[in-house]
C-alpha positions in Angstrom: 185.2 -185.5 33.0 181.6 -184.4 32.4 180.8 -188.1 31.1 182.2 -189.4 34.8 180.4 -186.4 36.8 177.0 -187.4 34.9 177.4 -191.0 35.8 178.8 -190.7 39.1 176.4 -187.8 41.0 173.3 -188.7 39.1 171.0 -188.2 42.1 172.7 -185.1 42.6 170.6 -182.8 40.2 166.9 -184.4 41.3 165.2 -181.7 42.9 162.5 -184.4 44.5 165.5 -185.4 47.3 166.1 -182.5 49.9 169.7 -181.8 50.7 171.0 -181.4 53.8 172.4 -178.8 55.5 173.8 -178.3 58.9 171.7 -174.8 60.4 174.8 -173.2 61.0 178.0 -172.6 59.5 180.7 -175.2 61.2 184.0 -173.5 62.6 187.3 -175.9 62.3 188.3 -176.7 66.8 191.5 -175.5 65.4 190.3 -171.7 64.4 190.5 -169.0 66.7 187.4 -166.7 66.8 188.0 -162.8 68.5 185.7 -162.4 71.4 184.5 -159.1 69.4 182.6 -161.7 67.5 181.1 -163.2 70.5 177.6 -161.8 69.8 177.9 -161.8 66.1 175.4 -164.2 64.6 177.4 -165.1 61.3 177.4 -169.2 62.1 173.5 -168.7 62.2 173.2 -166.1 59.1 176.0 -168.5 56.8 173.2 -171.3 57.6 169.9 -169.4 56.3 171.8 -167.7 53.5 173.1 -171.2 52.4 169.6 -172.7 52.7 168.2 -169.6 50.7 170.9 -170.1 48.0 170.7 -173.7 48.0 166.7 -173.6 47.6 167.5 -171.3 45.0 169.8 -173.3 42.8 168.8 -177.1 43.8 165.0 -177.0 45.2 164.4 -178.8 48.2 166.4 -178.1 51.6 166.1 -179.9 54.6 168.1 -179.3 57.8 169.9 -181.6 59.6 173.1 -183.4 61.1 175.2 -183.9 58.0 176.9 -186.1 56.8 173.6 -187.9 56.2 173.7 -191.8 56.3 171.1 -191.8 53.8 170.3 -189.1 50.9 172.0 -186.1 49.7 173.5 -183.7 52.3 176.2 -180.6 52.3 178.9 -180.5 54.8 181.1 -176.8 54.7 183.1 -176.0 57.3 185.4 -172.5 58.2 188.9 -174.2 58.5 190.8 -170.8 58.6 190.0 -166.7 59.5 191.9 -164.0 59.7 190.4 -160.6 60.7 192.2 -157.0 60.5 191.1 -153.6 60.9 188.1 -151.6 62.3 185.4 -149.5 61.6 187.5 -146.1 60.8 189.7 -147.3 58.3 188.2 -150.6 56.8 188.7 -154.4 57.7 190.3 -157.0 55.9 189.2 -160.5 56.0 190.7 -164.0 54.7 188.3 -166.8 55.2 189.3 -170.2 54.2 186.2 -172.7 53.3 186.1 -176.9 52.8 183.2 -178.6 51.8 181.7 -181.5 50.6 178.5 -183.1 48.6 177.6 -186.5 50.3 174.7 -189.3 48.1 174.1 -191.5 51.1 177.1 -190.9 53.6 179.6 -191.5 51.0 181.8 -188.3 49.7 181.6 -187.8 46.1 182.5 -184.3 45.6 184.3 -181.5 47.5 185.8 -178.1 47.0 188.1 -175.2 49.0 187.6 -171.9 48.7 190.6 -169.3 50.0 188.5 -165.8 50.0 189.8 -162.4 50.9 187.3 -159.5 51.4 188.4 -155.6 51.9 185.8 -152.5 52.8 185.8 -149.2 53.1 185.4 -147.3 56.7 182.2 -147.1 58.7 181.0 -150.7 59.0 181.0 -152.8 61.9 183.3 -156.2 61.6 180.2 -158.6 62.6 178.1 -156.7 59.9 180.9 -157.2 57.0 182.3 -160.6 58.1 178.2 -161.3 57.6 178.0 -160.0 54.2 181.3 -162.1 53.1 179.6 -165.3 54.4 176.5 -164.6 52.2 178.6 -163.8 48.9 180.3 -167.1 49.5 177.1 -168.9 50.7 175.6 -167.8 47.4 179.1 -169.3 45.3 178.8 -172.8 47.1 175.3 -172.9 46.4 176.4 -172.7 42.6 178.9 -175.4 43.2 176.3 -177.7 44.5 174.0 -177.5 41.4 177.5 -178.5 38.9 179.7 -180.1 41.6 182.8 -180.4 39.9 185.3 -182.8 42.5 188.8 -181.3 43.8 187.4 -177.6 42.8 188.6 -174.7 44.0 185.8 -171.9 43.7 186.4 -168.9 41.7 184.5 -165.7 41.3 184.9 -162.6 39.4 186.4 -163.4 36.9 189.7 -165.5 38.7 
């Protein structure tokens, strides 16, 4: 499989090409948001901590409407959320996450991720959901530098 990846995504690993990414994180029509996260900035803070990671791991970002047409570009979308809990005695999220590596509007990579985060007391829900969405912004951004096609990201251990 490695001999296919390094033929197929060659242009994948060249640092000179930015890679695209949307500024904010996109949320499936189909998944229903609380209105307690009406003010919570996550879509906006998954976007800059994706950028940051990405920058990190692949070199040059540039933002934009992705799919791109023409170049590299990184499509993730929130396709499912469930939120329980509150800020006495912890919350409980399960965030499910597709995505896809595009070489000049043509798919040639993708992954799921199904993550479930738990905390202790005393934080706010927009404040933890945040810091989920920048653990997983971080794993995707690893992803990205050794896509691997059909993967389903693991952490910790799994």
């Amino acid at each position: 499989m490695t001999i296919v990846l390094a033929a197929t995504l060659p242009a994948l690993a060249s640092a000179k090409e930015p890679l695209y990414v949307a500024p904010e994180l996109e949320v499936a029509p189909d998944v229903k948001i609380s209105e307690g996260f009406s003010d919570c900035p996550f879509r906006k803070t998954f976007g800059e901590m994706l950028k940051l990671a990405l920058h990190k791991e692949n070199g040059a970002i540039a933002p934009g409407k992705v799919p791109t047409p023409a170049g590299r570009s990184l499509h993730v979308r929130l396709v499912g959320m469930s939120l329980s809990g509150n800020g006495f005695l912890g919350h409980d999220a399960q965030l499910r996450f597709e995505g896809a590596l595009y070489q000049d509007g043509n798919k040639v990579a993708a992954f799921t991720d199904n993550v479930r985060f738990q905390t202790d007391a005393m934080v706010t829900a927009c404040a933890q959901l945040r810091s989920n969405l920048d653990a997983e912004a971080i794993q995707i951004a690893k992803w990205a530098r050794k896509p691997v096609d059909g993967q389903e990201l693991k952490r910790w251990g799994e």
